[in-house]
N, CA, C and O atoms as CSV, one atom per row, in Angstrom:
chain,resi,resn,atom,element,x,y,z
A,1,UNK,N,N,-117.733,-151.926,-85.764
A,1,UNK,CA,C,-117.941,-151.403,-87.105
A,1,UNK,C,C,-118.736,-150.105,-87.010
A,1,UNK,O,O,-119.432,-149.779,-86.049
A,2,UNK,N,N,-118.550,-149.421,-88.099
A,2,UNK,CA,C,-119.100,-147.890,-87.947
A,2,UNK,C,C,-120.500,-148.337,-88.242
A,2,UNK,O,O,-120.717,-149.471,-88.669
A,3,UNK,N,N,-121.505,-147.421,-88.011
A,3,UNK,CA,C,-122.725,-147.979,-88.461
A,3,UNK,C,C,-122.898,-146.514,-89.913
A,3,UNK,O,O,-122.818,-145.305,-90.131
A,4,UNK,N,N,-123.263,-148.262,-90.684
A,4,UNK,CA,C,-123.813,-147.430,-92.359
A,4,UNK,C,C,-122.813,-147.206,-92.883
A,4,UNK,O,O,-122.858,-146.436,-93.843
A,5,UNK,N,N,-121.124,-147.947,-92.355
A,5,UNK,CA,C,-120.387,-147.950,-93.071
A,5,UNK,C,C,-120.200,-148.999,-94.759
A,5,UNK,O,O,-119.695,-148.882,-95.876
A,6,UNK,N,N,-120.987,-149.981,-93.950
A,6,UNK,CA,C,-120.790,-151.057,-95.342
A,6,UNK,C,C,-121.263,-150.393,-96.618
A,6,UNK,O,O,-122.310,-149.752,-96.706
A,7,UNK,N,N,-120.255,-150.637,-97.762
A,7,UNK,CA,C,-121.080,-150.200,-99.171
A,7,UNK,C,C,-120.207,-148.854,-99.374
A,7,UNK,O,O,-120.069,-148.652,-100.581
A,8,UNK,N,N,-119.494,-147.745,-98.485
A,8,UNK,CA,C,-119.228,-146.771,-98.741
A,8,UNK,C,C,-117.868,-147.339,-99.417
A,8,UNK,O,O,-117.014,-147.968,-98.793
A,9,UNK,N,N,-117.811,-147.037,-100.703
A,9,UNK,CA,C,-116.300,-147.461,-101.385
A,9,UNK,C,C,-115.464,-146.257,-101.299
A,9,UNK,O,O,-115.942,-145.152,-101.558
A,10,UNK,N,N,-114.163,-146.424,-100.926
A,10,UNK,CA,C,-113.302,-145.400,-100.842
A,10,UNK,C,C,-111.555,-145.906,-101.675
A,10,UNK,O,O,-110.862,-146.919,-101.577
A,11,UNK,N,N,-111.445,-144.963,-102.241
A,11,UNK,CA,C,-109.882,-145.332,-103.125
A,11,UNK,C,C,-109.364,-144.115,-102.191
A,11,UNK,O,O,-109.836,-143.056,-101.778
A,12,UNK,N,N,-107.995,-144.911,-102.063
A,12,UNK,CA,C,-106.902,-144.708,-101.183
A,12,UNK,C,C,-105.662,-144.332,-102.006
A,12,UNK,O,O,-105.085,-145.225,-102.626
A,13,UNK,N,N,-105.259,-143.191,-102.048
A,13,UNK,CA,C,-103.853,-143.045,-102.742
A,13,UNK,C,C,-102.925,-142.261,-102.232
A,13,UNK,O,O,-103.209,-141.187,-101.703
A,14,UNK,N,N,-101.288,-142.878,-102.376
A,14,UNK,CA,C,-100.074,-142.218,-101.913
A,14,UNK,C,C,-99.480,-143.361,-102.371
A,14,UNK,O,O,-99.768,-144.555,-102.465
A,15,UNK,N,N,-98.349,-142.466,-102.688
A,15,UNK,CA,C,-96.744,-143.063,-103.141
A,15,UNK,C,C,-96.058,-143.633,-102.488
A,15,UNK,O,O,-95.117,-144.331,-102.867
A,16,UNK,N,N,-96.430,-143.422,-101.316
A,16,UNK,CA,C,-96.052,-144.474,-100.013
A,16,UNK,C,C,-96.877,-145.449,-99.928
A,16,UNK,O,O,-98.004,-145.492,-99.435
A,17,UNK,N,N,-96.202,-146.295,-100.478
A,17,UNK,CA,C,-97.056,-147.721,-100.096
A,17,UNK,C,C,-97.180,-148.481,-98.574
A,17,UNK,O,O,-97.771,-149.560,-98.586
A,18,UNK,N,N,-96.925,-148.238,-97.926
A,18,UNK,CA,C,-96.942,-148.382,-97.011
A,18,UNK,C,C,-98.121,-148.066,-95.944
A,18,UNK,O,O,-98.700,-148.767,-95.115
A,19,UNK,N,N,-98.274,-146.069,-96.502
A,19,UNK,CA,C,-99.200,-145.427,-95.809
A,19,UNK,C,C,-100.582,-145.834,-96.805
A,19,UNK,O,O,-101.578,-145.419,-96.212
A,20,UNK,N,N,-100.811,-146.230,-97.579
A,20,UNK,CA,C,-101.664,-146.339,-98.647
A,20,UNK,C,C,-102.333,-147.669,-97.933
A,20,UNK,O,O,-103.416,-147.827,-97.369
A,21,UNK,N,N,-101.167,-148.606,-98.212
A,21,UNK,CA,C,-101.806,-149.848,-97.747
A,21,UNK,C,C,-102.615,-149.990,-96.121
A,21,UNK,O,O,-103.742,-150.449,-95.931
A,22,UNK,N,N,-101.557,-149.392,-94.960
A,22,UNK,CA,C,-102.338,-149.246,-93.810
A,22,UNK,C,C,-103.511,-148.269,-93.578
A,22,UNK,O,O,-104.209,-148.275,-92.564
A,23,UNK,N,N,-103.658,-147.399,-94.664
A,23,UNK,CA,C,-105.182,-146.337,-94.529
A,23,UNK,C,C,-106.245,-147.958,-94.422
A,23,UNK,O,O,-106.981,-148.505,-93.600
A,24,UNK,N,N,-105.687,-148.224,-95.935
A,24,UNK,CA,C,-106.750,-149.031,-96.532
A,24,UNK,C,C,-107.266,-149.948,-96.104
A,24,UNK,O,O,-108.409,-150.282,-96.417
A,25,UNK,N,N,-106.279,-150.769,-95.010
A,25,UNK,CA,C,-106.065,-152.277,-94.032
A,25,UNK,C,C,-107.420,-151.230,-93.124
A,25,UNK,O,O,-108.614,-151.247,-93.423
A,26,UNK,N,N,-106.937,-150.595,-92.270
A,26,UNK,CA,C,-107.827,-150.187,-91.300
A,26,UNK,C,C,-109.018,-149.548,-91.711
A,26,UNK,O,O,-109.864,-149.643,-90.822
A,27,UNK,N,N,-109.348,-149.048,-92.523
A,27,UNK,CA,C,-110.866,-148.970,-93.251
A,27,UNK,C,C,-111.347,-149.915,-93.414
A,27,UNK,O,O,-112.384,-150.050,-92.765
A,28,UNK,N,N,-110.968,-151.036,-94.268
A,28,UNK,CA,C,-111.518,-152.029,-94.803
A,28,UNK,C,C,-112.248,-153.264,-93.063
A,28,UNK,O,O,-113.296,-153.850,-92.790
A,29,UNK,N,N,-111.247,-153.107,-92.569
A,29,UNK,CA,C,-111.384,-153.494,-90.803
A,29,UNK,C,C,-112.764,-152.573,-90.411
A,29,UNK,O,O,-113.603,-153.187,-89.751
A,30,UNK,N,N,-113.070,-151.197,-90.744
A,30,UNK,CA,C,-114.192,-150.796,-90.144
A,30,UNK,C,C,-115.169,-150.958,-91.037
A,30,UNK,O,O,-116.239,-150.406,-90.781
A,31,UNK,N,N,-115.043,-151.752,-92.300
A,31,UNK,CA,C,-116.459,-152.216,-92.832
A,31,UNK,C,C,-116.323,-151.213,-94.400
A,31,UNK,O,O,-117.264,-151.006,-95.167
A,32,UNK,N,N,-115.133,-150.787,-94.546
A,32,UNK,CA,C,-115.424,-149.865,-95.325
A,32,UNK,C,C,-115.006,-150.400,-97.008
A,32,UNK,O,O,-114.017,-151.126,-96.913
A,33,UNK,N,N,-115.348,-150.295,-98.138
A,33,UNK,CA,C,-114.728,-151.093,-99.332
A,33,UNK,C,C,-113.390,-150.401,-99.654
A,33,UNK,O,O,-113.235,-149.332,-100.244
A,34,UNK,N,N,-112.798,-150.924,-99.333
A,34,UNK,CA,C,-111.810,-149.849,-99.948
A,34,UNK,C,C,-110.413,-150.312,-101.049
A,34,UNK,O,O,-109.990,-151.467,-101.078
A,35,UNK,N,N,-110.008,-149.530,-101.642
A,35,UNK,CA,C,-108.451,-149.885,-102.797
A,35,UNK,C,C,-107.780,-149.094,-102.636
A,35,UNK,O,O,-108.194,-147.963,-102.889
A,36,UNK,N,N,-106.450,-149.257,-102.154
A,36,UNK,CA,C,-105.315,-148.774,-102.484
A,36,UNK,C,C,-104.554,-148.716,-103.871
A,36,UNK,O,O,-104.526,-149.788,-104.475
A,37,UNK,N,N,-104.006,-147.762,-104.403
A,37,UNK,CA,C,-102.924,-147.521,-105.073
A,37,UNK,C,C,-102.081,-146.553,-105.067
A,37,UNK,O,O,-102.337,-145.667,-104.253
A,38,UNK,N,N,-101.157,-146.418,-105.701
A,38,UNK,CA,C,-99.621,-145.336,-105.571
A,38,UNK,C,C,-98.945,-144.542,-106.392
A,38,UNK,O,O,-97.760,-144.347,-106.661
A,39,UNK,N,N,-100.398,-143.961,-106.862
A,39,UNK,CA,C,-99.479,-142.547,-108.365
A,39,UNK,C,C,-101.170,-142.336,-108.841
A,39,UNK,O,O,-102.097,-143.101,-109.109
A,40,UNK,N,N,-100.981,-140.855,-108.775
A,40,UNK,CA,C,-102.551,-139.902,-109.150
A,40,UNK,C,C,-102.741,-140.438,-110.263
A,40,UNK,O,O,-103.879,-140.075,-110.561
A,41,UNK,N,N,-102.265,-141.221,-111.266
A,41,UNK,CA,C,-102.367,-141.353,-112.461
A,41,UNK,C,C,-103.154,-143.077,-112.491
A,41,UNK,O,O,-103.900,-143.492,-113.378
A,42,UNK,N,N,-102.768,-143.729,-111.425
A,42,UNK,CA,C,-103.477,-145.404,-111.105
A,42,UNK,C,C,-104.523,-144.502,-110.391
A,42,UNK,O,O,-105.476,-144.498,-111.170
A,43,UNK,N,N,-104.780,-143.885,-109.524
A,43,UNK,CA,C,-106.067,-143.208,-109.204
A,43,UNK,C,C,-107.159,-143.293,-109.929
A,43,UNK,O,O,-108.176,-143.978,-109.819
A,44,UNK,N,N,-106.557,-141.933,-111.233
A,44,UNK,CA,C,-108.022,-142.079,-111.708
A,44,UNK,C,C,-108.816,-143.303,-112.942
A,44,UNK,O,O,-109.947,-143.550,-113.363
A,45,UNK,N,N,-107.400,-143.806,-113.141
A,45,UNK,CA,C,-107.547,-145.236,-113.603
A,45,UNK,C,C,-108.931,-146.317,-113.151
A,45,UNK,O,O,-109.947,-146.833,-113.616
A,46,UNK,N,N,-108.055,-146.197,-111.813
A,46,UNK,CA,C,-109.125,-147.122,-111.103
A,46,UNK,C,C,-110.370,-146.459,-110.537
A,46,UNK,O,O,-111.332,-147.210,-110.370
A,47,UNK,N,N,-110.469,-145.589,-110.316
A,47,UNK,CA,C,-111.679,-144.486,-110.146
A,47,UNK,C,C,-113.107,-144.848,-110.631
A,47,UNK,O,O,-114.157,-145.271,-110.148
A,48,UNK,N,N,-112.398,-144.302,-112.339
A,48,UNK,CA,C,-113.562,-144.688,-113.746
A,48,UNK,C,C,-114.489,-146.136,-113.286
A,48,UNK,O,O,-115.699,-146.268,-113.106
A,49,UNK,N,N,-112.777,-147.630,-113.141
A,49,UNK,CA,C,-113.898,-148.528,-112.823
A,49,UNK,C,C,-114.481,-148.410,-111.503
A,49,UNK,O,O,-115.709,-148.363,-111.566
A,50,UNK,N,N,-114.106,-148.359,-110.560
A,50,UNK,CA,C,-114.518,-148.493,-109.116
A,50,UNK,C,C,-115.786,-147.673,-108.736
A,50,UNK,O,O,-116.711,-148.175,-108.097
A,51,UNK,N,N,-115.777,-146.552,-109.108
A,51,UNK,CA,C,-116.741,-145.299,-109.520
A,51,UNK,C,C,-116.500,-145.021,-107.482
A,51,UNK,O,O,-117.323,-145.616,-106.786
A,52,UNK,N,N,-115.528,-144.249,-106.818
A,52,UNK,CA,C,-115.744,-144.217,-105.020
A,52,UNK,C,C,-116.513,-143.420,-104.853
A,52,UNK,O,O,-116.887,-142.608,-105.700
A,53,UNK,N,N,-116.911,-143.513,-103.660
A,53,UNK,CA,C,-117.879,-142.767,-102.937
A,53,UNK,C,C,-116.727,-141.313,-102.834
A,53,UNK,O,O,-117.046,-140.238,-103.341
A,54,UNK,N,N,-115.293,-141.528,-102.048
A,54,UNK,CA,C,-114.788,-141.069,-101.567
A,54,UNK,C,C,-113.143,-141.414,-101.958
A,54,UNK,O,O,-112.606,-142.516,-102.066
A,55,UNK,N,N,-112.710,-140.391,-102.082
A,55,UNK,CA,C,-111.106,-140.377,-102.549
A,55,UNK,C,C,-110.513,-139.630,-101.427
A,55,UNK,O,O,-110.830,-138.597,-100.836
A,56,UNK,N,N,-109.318,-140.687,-101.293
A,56,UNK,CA,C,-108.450,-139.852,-100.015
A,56,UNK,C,C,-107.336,-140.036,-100.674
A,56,UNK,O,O,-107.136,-141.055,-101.334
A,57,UNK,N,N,-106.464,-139.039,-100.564
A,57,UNK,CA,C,-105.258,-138.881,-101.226
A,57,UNK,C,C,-104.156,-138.001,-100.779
A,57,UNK,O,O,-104.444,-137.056,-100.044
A,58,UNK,N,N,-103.068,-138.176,-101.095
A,58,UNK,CA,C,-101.964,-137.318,-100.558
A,58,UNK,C,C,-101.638,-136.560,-101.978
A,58,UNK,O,O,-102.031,-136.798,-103.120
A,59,UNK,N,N,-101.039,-135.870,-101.617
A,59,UNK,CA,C,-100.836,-134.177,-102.421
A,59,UNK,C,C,-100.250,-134.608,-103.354
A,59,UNK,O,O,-100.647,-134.916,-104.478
A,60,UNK,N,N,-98.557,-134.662,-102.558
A,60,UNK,CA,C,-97.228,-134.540,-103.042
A,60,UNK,C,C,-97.130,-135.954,-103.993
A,60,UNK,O,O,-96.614,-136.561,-103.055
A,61,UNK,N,N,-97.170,-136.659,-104.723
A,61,UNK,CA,C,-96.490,-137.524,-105.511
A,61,UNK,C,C,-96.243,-137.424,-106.708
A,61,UNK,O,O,-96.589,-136.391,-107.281
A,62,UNK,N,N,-95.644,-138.358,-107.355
A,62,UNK,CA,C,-94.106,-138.478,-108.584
A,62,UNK,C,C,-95.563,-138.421,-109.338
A,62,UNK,O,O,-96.601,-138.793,-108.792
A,63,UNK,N,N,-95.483,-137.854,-110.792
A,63,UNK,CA,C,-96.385,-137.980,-112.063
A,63,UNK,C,C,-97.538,-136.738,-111.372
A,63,UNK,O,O,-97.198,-135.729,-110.755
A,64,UNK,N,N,-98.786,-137.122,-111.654
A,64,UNK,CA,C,-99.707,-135.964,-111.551
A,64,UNK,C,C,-99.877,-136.062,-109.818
A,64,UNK,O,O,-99.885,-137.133,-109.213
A,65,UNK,N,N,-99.996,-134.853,-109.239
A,65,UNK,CA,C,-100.255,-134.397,-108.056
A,65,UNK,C,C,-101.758,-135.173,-107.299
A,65,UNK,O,O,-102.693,-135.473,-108.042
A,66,UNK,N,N,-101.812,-135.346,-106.305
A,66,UNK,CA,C,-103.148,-136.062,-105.480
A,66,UNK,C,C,-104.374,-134.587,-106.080
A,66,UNK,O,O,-105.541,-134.908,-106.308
A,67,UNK,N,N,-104.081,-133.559,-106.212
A,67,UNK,CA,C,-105.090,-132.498,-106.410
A,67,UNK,C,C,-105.427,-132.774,-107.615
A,67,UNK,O,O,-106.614,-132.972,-107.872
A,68,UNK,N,N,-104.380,-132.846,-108.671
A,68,UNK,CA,C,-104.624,-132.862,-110.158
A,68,UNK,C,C,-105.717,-134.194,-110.331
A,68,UNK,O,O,-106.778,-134.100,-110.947
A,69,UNK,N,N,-105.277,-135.326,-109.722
A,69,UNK,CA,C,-106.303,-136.544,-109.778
A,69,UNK,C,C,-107.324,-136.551,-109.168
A,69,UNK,O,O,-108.080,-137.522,-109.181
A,70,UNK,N,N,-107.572,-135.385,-108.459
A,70,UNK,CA,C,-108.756,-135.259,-107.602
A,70,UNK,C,C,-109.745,-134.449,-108.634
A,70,UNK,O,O,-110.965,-134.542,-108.766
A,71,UNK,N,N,-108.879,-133.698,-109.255
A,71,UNK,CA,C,-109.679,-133.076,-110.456
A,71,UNK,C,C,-110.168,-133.564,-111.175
A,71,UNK,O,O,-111.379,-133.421,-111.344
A,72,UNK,N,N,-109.397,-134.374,-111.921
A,72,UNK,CA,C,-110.051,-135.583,-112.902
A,72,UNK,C,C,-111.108,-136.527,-112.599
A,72,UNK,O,O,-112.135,-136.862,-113.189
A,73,UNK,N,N,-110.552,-136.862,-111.492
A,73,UNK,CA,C,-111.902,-138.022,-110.794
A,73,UNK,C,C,-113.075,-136.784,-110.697
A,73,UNK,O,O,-114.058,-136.722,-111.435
A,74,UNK,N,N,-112.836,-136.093,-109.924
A,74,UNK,CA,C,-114.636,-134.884,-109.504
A,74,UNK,C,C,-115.003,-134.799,-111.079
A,74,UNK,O,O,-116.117,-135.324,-111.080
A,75,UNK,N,N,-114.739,-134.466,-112.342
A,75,UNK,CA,C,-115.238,-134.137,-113.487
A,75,UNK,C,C,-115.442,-135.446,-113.926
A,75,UNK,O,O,-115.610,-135.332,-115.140
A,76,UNK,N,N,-115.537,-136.867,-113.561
A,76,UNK,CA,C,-115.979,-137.689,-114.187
A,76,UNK,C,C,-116.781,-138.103,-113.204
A,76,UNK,O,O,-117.899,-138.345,-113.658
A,77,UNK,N,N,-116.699,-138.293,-112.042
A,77,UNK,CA,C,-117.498,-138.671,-110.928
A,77,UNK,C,C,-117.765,-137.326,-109.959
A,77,UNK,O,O,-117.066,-137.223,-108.951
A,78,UNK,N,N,-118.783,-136.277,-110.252
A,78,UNK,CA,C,-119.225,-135.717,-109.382
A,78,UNK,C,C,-119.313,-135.405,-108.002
A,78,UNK,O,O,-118.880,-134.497,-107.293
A,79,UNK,N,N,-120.191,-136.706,-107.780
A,79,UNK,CA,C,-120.362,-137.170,-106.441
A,79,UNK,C,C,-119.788,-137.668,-105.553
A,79,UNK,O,O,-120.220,-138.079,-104.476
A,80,UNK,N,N,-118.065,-137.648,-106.255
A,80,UNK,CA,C,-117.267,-138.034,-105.301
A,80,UNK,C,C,-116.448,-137.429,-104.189
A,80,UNK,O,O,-115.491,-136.791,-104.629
A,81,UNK,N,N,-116.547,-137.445,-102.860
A,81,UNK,CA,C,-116.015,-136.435,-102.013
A,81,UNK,C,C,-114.260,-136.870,-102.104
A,81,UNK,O,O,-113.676,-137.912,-102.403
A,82,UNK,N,N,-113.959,-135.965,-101.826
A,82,UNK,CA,C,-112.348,-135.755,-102.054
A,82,UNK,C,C,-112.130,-135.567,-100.289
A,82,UNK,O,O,-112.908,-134.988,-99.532
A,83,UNK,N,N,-110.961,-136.178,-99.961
A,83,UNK,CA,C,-110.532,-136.111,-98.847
A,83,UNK,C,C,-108.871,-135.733,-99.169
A,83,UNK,O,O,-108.197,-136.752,-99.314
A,84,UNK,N,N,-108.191,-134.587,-99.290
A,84,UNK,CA,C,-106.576,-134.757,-99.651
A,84,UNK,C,C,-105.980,-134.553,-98.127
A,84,UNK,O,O,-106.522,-133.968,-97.189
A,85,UNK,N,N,-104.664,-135.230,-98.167
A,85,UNK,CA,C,-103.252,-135.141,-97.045
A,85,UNK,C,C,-102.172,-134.794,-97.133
A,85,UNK,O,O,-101.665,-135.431,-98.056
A,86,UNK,N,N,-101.281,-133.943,-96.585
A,86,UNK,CA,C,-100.115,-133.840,-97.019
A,86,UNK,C,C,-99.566,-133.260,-95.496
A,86,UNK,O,O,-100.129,-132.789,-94.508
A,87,UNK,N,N,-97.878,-133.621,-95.947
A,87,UNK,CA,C,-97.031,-132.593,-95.064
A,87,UNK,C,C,-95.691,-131.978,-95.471
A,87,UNK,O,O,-94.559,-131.895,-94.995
A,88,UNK,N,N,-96.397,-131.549,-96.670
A,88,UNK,CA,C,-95.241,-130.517,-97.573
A,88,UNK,C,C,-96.375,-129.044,-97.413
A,88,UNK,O,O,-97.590,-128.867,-97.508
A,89,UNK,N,N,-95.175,-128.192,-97.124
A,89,UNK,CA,C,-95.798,-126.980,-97.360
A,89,UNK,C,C,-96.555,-126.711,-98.914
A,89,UNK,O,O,-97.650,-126.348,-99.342
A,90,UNK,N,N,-95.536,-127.038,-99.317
A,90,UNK,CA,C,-96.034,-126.269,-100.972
A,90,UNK,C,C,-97.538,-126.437,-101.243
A,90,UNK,O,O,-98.268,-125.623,-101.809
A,91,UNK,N,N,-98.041,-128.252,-100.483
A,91,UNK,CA,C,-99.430,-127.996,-100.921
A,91,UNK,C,C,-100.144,-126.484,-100.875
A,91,UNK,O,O,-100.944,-126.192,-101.764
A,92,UNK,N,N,-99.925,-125.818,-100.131
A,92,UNK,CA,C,-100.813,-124.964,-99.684
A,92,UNK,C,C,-100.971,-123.634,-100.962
A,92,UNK,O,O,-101.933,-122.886,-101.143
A,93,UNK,N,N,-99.846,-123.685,-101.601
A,93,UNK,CA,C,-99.548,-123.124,-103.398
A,93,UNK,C,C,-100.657,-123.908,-104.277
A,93,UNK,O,O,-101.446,-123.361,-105.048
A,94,UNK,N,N,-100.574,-125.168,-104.039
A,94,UNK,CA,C,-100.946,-126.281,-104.852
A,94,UNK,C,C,-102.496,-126.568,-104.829
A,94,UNK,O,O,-103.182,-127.070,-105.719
A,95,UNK,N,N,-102.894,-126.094,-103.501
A,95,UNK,CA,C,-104.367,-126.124,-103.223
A,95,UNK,C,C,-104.752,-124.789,-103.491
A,95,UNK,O,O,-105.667,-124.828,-104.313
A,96,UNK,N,N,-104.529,-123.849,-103.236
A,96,UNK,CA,C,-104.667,-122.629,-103.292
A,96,UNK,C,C,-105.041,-122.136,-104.945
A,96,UNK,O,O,-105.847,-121.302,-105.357
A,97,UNK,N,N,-103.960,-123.153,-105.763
A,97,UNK,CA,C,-104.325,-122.853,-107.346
A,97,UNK,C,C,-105.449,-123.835,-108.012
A,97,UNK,O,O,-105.976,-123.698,-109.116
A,98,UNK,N,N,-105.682,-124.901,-107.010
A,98,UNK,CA,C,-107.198,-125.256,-107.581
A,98,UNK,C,C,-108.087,-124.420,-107.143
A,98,UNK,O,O,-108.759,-123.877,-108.020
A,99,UNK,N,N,-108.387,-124.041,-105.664
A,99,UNK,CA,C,-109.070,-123.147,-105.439
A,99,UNK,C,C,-109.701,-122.139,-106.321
A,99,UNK,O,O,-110.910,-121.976,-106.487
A,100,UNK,N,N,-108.667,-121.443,-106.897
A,100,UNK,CA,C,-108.732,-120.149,-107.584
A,100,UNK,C,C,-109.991,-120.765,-108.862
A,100,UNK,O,O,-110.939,-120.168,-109.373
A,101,UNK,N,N,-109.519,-122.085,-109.044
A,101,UNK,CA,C,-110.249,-122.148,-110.335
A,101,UNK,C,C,-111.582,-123.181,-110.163
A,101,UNK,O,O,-112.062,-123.911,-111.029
A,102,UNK,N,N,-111.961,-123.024,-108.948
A,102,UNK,CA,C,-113.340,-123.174,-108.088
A,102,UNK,C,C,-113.258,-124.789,-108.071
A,102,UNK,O,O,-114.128,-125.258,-108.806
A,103,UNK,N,N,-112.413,-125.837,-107.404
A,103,UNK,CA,C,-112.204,-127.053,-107.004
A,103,UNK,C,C,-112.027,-126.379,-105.330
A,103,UNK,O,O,-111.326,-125.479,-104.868
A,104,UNK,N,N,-112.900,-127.191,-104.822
A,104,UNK,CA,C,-112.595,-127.059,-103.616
A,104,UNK,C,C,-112.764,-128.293,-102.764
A,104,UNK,O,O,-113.827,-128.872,-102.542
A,105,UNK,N,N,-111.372,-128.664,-102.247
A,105,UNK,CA,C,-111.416,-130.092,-101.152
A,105,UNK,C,C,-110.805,-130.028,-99.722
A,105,UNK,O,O,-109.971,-129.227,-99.301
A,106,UNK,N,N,-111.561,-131.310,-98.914
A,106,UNK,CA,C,-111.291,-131.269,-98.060
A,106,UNK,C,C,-109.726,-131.447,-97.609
A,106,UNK,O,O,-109.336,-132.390,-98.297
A,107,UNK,N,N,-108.934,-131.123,-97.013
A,107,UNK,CA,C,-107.396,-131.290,-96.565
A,107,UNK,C,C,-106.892,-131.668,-94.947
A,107,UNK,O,O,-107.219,-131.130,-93.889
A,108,UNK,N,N,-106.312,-132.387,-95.114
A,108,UNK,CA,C,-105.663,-132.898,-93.375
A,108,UNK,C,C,-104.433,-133.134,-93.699
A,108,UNK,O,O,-104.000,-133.622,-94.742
A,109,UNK,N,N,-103.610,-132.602,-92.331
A,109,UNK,CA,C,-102.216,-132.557,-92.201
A,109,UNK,C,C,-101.579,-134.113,-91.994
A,109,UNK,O,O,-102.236,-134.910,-91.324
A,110,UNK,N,N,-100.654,-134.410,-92.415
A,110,UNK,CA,C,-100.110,-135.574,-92.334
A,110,UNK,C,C,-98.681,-135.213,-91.313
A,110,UNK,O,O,-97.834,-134.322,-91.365
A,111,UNK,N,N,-98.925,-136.501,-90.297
A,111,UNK,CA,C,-99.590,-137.649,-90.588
A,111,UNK,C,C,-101.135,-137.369,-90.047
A,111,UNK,O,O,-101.544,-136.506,-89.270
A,112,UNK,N,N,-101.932,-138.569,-90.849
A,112,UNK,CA,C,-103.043,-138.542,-90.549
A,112,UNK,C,C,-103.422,-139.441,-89.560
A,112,UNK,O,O,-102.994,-140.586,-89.707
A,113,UNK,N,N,-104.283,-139.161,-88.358
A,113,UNK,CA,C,-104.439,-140.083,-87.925
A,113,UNK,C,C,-105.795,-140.947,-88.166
A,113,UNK,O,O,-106.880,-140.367,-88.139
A,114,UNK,N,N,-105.736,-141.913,-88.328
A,114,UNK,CA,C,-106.957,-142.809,-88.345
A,114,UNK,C,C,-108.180,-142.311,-88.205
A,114,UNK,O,O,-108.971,-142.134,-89.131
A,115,UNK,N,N,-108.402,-142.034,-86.867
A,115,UNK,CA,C,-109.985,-141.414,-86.634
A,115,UNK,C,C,-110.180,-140.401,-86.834
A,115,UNK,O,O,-111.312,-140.169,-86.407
A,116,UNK,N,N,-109.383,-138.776,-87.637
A,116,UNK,CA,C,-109.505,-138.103,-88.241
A,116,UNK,C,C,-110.541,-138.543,-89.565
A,116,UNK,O,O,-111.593,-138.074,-90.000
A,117,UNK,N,N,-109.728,-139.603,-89.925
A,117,UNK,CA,C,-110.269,-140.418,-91.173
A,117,UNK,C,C,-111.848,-140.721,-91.037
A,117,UNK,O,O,-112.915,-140.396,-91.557
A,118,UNK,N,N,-111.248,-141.689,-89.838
A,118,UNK,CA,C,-112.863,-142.181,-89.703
A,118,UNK,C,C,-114.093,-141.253,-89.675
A,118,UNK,O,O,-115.047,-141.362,-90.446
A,119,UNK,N,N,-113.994,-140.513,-88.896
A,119,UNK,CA,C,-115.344,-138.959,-88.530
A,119,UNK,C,C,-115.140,-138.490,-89.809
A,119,UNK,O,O,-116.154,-137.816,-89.993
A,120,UNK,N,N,-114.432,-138.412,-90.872
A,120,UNK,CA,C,-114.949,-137.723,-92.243
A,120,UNK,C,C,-115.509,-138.313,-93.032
A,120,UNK,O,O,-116.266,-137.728,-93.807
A,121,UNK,N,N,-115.221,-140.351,-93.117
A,121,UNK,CA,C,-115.926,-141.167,-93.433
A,121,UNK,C,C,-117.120,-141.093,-92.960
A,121,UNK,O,O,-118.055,-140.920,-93.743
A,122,UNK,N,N,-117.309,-141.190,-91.789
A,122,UNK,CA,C,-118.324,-141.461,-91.076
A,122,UNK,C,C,-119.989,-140.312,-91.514
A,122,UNK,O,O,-121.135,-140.743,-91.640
A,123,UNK,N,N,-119.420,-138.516,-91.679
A,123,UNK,CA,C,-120.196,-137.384,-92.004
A,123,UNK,C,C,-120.463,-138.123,-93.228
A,123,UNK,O,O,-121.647,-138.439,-93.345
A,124,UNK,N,N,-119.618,-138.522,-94.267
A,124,UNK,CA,C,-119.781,-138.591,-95.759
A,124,UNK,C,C,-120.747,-139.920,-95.985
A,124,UNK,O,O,-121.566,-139.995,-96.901
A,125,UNK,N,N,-120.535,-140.862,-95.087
A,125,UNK,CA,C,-121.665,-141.783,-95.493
A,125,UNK,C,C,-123.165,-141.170,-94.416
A,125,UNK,O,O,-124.179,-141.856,-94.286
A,126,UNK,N,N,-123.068,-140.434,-94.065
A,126,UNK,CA,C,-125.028,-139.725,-93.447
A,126,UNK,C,C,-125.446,-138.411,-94.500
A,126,UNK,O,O,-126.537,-137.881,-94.710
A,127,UNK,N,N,-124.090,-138.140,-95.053
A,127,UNK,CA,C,-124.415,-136.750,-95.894
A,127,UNK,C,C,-125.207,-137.979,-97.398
A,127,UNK,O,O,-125.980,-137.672,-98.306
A,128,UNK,N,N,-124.743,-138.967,-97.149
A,128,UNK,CA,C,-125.014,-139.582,-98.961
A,128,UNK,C,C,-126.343,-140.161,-98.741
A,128,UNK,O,O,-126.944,-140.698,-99.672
């Protein structure tokens, strides 16, 4: 187990259920709280109640974008670090236009691997 992982809650989102569910399986394995779901729009749903430490999310999905829900969640929860993924170019349009309007998050290329994950978990629970 990571140390000082317990307690760090993290929501997990992509449209791939699949990749959603195995982020979440293997976090939850390193001690970490974590929820999956699959559309930016169950995101910030569950957000409000869950209140995460940390949102990891993929870009590209059907209804509002992983950025757009990253937006919503940071203006209701502050303190929440944003972790986004993708492997569509366009993000880079897509990030680039939050940017402009001073949202700024962290990004990793997909696929992601695990302990990418972990070492950003890991900074974010010594930074808190």
């Amino acid at each position: 187990m990571l140390e000082n992982s317990v307690g760090l809650r993290v929501l997990v989102v992509d449209d791939e259920c699949l990749i959603a569910d195995t982020l979440a399986l293997i976090l939850n394995r390193k001690g970490f709280e974590t929820t999956a779901v699959y559309s930016g729009e169950k995101a910030v749903e569950v957000a409000i109640a869950l209140k995460p430490d940390v949102l990891i999310s993929d870009v590209i999905m059907k209804g509002i974008t992983g950025i757009e829900a990253a937006i919503r969640i940071s203006a209701t929860l502050p303190a929440c670090r944003v972790i986004l993924f993708s492997g569509n170019a366009a993000t880079n349009d897509l990030l680039a236009g939050a940017e402009s309007k001073g949202h700024h998050f962290e990004m990793l290329a997909k696929p992601v691997h695990p302990q990418a994950l972990l070492d950003r978990l890991t900074a974010a629970r010594k930074a808190s």
